[in-house]
N, C-alpha and C positions, 0 to 999 in steps of 0.2 A: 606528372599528370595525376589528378586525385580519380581513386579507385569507385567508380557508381555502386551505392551499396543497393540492393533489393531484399525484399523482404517476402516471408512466403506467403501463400494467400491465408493459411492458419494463421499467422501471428496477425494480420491485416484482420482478420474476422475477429479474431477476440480483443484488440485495441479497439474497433469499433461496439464490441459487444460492453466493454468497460465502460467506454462515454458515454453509455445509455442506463449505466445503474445509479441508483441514488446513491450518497453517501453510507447509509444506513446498510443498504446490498451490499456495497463495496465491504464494509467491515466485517461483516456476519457472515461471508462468504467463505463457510470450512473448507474451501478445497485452497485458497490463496495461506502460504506459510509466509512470503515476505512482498512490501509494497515498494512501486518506485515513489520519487518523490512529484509526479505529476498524481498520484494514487492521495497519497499524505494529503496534499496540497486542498484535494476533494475532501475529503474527510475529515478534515479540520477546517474549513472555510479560509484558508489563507491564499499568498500567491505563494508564488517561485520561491521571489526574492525572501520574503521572512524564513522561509525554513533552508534557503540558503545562508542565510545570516546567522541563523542558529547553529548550521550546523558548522560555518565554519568559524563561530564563536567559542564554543561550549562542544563540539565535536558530537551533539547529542539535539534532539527534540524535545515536548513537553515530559513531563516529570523523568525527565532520562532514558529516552529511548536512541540508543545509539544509532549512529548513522556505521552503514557498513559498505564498506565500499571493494567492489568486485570490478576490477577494471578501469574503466571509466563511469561505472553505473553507481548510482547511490541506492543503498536499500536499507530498507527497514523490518525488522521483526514484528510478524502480525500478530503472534502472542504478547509480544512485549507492549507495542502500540495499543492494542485491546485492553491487556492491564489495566496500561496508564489510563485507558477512558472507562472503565469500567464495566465493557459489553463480560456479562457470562456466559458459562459454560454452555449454559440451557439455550441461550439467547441462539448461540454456534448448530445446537442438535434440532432448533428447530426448525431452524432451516434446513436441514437434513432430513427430516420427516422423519426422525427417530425421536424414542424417550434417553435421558439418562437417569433411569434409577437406580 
């Protein structure tokens, strides 16, 4: 007999609070360190399937951003991801309503 999973109402508010950011939020969001791949998926305009096929081609995304996998879950590095697209440093602080001088 398969085990019913639930979820807490936390994690249920911030999945619905994610579907409501743009791509551009989703990235520049200093507090997120790694994405899943429905996250990626958002942020690069592609489906499922392509960055499945990447990763289980090439073990990696655009310009080499590995896929890490923790369990059953794939995830990706939001500094690394960032990198490879070029959001900065300043881009990250200010959304934080802080300077980096």
């Amino acid at each position: 007999m398969r085990k019913s999973m639930t979820m807490s109402a936390e994690k249920i508010e911030q999945r619905k609070a994610n579907k409501l950011l743009t791509p551009k939020q989703l990235l520049t969001d200093p507090n997120k360190t790694t994405f899943n791949v429905a996250e990626v998926c958002k942020i690069l305009g592609v489906g499922r399937t392509t960055i499945n096929q990447d990763i289980q081609n090439k073990g990696t995304i655009i310009n080499s951003v590995p896929a890490l996998r923790v369990g059953k879950r794939i995830l990706f590095s939001a500094t690394l991801l960032r990198n490879a697209l070029g959001v900065s440093e300043i881009e990250l602080t200010k959304k934080e309503g802080t300077r980096n001088e």
